[in-house]
Backbone as a ProteinNet text record, in pm:
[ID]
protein_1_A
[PRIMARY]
XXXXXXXXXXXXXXXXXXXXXXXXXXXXXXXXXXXXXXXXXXXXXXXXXXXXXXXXXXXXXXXXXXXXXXXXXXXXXXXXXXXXXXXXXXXXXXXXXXXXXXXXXXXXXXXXXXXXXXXXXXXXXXXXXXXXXXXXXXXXXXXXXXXXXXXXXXXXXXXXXXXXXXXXXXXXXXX
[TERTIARY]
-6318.1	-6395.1	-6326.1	-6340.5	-6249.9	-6374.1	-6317.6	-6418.4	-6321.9	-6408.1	-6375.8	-6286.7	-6283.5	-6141.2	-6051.1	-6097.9	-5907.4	-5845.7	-5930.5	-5884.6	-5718	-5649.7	-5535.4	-5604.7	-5559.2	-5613.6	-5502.7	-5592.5	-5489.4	-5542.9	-5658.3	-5701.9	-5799.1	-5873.8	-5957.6	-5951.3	-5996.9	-5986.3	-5965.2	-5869.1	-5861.6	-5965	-6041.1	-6103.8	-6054	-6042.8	-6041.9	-6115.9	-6051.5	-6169	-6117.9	-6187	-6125.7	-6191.9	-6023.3	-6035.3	-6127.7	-6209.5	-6268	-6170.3	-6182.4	-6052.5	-6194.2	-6322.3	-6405.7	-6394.9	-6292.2	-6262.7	-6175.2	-6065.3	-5970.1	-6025.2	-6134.7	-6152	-6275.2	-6331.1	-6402	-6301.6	-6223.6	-6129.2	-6030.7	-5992.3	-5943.5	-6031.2	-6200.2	-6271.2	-6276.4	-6260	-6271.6	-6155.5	-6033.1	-5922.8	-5920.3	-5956	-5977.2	-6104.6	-6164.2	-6275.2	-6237.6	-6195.7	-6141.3	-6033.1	-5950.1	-5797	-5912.3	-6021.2	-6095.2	-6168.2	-6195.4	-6290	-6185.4	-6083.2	-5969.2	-5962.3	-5938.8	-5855.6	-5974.6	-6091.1	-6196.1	-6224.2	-6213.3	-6226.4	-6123.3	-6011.1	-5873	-5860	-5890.3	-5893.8	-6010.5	-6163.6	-6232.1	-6201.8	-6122.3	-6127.8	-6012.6	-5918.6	-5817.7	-5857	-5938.2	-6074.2	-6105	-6183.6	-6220	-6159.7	-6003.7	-5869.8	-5888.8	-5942.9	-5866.5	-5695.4	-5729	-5564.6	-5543	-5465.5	-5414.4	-5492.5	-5479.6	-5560.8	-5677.3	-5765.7	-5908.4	-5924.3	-5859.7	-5829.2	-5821.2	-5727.2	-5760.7	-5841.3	-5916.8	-6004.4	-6143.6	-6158.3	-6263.3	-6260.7	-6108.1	-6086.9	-6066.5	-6100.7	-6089.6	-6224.3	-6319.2	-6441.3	-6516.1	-6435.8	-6535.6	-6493.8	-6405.1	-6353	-6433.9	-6452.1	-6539.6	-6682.4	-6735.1	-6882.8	-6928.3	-6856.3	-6923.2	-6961.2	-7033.7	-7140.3	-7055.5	-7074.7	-6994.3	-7101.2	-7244.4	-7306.4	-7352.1	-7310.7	-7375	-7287.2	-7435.7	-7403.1	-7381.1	-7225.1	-7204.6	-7226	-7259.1	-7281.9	-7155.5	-7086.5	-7001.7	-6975.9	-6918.7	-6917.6	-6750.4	-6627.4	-6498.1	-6527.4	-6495.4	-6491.2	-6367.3	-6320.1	-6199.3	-6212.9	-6124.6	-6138	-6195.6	-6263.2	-6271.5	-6360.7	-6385.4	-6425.1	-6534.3	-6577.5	-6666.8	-6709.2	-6662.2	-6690.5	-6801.5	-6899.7	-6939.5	-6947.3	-6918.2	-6955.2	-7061.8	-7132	-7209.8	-7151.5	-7128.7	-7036.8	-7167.3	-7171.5	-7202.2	-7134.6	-7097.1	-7099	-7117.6	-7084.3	-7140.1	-7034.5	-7087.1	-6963.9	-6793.5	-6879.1	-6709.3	-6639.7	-6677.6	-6628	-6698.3	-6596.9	-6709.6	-6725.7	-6890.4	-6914.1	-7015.5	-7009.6	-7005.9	-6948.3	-6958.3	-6859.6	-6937.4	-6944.7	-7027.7	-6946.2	-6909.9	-6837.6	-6926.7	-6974.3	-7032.2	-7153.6	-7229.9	-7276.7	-7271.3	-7096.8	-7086.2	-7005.3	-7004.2	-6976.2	-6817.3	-6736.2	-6575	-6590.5	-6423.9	-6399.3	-6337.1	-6363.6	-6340.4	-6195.8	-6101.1	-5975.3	-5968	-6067.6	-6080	-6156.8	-6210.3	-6331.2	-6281.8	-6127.7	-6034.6	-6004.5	-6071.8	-6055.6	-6190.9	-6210.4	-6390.3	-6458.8	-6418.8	-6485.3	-6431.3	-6540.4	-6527.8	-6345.6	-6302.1	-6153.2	-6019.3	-6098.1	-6001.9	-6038.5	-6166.5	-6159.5	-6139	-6051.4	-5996.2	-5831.8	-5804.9	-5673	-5684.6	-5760.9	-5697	-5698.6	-5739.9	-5786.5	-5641.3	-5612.7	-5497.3	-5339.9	-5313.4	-5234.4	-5208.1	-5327.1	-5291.8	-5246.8	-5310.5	-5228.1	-5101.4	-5036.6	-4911.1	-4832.3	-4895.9	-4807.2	-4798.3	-4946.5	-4979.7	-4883.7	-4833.1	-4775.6	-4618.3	-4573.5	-4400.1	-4344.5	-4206.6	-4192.9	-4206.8	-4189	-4196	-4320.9	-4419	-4569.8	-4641.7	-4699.9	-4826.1	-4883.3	-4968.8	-5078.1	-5144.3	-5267.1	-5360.8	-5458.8	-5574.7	-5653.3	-5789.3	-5775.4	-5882.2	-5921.7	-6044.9	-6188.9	-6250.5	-6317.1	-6437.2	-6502.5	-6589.3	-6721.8	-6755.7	-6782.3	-6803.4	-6927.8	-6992.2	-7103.2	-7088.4	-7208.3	-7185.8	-7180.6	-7296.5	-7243.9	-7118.6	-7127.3	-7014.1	-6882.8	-6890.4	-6769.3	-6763.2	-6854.1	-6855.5	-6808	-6723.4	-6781.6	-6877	-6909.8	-6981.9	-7010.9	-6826	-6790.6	-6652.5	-6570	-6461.8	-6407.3	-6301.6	-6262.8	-6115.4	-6049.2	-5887.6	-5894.1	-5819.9	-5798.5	-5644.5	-5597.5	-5467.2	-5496.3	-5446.4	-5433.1	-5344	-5245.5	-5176.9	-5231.6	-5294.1	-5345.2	-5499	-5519	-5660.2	-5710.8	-5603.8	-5623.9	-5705.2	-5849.4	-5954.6	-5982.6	-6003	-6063.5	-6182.2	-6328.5	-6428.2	-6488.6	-6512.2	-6576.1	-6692.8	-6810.8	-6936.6	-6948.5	-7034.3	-7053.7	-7197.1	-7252.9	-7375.3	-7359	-7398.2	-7375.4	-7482.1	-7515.4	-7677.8	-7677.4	-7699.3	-7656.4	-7807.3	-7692.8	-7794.2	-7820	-7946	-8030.5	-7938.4	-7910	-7824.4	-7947.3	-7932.7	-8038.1	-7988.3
-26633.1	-26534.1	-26399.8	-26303.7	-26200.8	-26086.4	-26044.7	-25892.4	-25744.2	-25674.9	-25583.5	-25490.4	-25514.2	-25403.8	-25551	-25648.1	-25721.3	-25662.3	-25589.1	-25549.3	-25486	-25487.4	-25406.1	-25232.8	-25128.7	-25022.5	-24972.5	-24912.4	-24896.6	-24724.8	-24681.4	-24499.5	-24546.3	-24436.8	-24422	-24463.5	-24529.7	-24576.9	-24399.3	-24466.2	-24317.3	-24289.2	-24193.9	-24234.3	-24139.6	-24196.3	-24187.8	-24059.5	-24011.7	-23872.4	-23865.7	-23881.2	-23881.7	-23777.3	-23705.5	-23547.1	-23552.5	-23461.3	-23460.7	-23369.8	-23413.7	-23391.7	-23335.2	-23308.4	-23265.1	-23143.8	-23064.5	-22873	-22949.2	-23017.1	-23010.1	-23085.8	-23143.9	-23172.8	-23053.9	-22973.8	-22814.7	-22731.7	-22700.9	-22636	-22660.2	-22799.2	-22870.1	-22846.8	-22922.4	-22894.7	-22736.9	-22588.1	-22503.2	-22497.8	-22507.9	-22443.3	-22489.3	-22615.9	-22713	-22606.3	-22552	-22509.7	-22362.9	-22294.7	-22169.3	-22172.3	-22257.8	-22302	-22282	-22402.4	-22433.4	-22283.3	-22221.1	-22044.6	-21994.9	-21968.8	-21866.6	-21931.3	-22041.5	-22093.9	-22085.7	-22140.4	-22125.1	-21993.5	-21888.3	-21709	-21676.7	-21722.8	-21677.9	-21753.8	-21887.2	-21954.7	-21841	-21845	-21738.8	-21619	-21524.1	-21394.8	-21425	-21502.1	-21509.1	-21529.3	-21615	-21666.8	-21535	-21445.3	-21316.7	-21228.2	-21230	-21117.6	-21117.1	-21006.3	-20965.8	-21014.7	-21100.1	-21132.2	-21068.9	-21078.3	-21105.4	-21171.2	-21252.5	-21346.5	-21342.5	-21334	-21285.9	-21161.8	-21070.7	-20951.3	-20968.6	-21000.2	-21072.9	-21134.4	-21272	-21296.5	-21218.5	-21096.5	-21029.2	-20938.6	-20897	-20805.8	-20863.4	-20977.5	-21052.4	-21112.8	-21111.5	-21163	-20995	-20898.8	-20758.9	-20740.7	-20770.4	-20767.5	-20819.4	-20952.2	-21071	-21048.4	-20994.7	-21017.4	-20875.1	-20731.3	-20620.2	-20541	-20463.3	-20385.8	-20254.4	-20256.7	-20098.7	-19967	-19988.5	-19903.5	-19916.8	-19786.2	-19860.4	-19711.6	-19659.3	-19595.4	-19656	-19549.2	-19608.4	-19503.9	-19509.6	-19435.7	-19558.6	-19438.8	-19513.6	-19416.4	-19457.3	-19323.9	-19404	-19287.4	-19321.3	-19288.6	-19344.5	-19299.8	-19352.7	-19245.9	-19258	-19165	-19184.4	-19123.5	-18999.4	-18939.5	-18790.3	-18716.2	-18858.4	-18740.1	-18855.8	-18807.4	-18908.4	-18783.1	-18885	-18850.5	-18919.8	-18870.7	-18931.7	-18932.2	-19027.5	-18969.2	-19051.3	-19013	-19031.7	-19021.6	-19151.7	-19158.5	-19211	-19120.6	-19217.1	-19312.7	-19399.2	-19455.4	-19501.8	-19494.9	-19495.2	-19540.8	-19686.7	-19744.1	-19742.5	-19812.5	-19781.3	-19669.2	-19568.1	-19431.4	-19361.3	-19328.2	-19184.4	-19061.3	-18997.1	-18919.1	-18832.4	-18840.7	-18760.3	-18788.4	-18728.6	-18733	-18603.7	-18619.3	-18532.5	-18599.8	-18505.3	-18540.4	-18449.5	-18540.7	-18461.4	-18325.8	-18401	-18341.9	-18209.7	-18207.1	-18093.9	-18172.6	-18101.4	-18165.9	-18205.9	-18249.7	-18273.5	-18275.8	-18207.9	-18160.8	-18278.4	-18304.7	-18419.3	-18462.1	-18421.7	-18457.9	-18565.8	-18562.6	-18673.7	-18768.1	-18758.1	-18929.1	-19041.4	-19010.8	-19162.9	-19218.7	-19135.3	-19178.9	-19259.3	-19267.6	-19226.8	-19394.1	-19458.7	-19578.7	-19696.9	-19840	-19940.5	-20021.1	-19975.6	-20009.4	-19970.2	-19840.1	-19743.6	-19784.1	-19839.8	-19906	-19983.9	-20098.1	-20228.6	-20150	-20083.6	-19967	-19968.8	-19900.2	-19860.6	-19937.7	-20021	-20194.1	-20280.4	-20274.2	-20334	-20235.7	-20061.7	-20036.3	-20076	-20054.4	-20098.2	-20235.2	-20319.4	-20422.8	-20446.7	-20371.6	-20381.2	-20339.3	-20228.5	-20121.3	-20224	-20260.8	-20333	-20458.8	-20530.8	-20658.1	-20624.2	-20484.4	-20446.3	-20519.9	-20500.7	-20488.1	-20448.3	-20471.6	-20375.1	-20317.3	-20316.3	-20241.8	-20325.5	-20244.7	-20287.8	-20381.6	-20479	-20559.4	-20511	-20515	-20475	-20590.9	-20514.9	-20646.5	-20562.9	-20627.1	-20585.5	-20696.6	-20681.5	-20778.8	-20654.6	-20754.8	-20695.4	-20820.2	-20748	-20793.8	-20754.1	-20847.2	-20860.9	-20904.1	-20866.3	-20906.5	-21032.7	-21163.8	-21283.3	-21287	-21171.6	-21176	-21178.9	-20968.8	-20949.2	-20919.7	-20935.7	-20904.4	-20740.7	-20635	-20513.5	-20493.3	-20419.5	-20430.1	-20359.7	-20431.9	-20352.6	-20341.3	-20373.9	-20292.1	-20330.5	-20259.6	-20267.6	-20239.5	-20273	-20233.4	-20279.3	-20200	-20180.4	-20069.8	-20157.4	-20131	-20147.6	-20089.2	-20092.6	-20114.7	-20243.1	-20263.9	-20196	-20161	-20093.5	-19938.2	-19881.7	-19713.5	-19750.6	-19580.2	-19610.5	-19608.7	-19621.3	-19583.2	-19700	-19637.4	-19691.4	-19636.2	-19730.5	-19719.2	-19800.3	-19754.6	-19811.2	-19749.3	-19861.9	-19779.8	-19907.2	-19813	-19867.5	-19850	-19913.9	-19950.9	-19921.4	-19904.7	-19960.2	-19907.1	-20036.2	-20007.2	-20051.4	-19980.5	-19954	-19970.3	-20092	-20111.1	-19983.6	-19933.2	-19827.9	-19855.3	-19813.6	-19814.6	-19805.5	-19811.1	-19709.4	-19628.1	-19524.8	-19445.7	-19438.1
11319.8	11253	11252.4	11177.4	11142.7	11209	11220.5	11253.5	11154.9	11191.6	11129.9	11210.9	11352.1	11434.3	11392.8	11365.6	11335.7	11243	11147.6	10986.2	11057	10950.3	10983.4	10896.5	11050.2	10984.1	10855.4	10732.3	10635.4	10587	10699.8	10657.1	10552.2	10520.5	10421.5	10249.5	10209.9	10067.9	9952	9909.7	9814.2	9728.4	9668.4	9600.9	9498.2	9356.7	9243.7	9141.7	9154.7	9060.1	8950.6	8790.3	8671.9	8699.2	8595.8	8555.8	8410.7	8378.6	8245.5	8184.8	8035.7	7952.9	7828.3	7810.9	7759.5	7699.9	7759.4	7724	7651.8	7639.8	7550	7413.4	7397.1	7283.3	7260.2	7308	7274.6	7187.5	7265.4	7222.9	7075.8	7055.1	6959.3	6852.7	6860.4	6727.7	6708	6789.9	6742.6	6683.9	6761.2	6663.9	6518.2	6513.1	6354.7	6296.4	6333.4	6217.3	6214.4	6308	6275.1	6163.6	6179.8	6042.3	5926	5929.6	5826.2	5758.3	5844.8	5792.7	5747.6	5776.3	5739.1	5609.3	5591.6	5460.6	5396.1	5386.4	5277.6	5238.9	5341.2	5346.1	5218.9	5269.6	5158.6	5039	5037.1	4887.4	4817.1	4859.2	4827.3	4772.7	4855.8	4810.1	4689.2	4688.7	4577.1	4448.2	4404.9	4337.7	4256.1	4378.6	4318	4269.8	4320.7	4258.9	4070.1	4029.6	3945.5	3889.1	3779.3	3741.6	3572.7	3535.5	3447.4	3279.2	3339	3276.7	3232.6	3347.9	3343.2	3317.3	3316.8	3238.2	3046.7	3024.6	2880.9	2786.8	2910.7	2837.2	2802.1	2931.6	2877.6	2768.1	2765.3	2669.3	2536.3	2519.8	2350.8	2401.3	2417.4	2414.6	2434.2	2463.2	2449	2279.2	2225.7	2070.8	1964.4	2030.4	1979.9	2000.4	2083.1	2068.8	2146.8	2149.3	2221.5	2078.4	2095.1	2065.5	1967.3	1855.6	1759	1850	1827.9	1888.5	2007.1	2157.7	2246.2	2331.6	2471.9	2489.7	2688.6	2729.2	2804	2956.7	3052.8	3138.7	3289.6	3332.6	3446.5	3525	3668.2	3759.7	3791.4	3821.6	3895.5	4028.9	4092.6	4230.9	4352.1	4383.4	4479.3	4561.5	4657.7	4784	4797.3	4828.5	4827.2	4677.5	4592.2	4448.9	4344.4	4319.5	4221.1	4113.3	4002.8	3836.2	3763.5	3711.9	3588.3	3476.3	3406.1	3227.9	3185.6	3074.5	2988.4	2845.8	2761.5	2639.1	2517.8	2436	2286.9	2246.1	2144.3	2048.4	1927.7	1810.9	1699.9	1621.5	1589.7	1471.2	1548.3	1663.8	1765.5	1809.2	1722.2	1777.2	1867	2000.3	2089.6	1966.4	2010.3	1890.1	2045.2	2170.6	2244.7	2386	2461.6	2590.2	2719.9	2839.5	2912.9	3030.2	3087.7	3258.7	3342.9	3443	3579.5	3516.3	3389.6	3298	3192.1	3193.3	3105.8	2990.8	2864.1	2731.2	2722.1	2695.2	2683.7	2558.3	2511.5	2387.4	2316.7	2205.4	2129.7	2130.2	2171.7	2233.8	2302.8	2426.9	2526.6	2477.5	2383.3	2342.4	2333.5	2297.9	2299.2	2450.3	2572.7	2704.6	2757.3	2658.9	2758.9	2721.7	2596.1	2565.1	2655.9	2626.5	2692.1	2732.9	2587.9	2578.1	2650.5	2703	2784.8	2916.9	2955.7	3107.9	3113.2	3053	3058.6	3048.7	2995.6	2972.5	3116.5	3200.3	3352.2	3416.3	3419.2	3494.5	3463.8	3321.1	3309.9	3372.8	3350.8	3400.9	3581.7	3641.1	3762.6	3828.4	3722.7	3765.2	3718.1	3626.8	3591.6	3743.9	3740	3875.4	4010.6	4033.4	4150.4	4153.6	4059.4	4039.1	4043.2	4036.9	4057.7	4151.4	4193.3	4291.2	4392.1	4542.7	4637.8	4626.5	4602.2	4547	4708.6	4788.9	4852.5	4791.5	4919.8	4872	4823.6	4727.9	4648.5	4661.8	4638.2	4605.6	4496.6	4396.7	4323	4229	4240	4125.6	3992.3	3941.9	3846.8	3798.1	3782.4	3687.8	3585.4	3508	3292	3309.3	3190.8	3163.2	3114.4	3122.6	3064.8	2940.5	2908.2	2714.8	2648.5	2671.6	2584.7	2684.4	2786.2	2893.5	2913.1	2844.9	2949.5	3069.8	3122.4	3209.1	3289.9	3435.7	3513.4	3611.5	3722.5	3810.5	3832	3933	3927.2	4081.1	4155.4	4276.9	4279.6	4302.6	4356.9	4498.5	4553.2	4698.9	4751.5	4753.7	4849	5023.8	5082.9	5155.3	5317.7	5270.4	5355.2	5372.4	5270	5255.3	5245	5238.3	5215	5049.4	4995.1	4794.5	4784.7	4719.4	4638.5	4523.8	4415.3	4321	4281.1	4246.1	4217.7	4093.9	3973.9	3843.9	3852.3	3845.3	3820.3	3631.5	3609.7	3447	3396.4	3321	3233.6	3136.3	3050.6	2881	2850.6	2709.2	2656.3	2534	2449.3	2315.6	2280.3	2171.3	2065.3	1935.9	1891.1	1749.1	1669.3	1574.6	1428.2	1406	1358.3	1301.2	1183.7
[MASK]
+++++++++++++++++++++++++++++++++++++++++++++++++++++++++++++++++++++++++++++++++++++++++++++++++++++++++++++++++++++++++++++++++++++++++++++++++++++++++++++++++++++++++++++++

């Protein structure tokens, strides 16, 4: 019969502790969904960039279907200063003009219509698209109709240069 002092002594049985490996798959699904926010964030905002393109098509669909009569009220605003005008229309021509509510002399009316804020919308992205030019990032918004627009944002990334033009256009009577 064997007993248990015959055992040959061999010390205490080791015992076995599995390490949990539970943080490394925590950690794993975050880094995977953080990749995932960034990239849906940036496909997103690219989406919204102001191009080229979408520049164009509003400006041949404001050709095609905007308004001869129609009065336009917009504010510029950049760093430090905000402008407004208030523009007539009539048969496509400005036939008045008012900045920060005083009258402008019929010189400037060729600045002041819907055509000339697709004019500054388009120079900056010429500039913005140079060479060597800072990131930029700028959008707008057209109306679904006639592609008005009615708002606008350019931002330089590296500075603090902003540009924001708010819109509303007001188709008018003929009298």
């Amino acid at each position: 019969m064997l007993s248990f002092s015959s055992m040959p002594a061999q010390g205490p049985l080791p015992t076995q502790r599995r390490r949990s490996r539970g943080w490394l798959w925590f950690f794993g699904i975050l880094i995977v969904l953080t990749i995932t926010s960034i990239t849906v964030q940036i496909s997103f905002n690219l989406s919204q960039q102001l191009t080229q393109q979408k520049l164009d098509a509003a400006r041949a669909r404001w050709h095609e279907a905007g308004p001869r009569d129609y009065d336009l009220e917009y504010t510029i605003e950049k760093i430090g200063s905000k402008e407004t005008f208030q523009v007539h229309l009539r048969d496509g021509k400005v036939v008045a003009s008012t900045r920060d509510g005083q009258p402008e002399e019929p010189r400037l009316f060729r600045y002041r219509d819907m055509l000339y804020l697709f004019t500054i919308m388009e120079d900056f992205l010429e500039h913005d698209t140079q060479p060597g030019m800072p990131r930029t990032y700028a959008t707008a918004t057209f109306d679904q109709g006639d592609s008005h627009l009615i708002h606008y944002v350019r931002s330089v990334m590296s500075t603090q240069e902003r540009q924001e033009i708010n819109a509303k256009l007001t188709r008018a009577e003929k009298r």
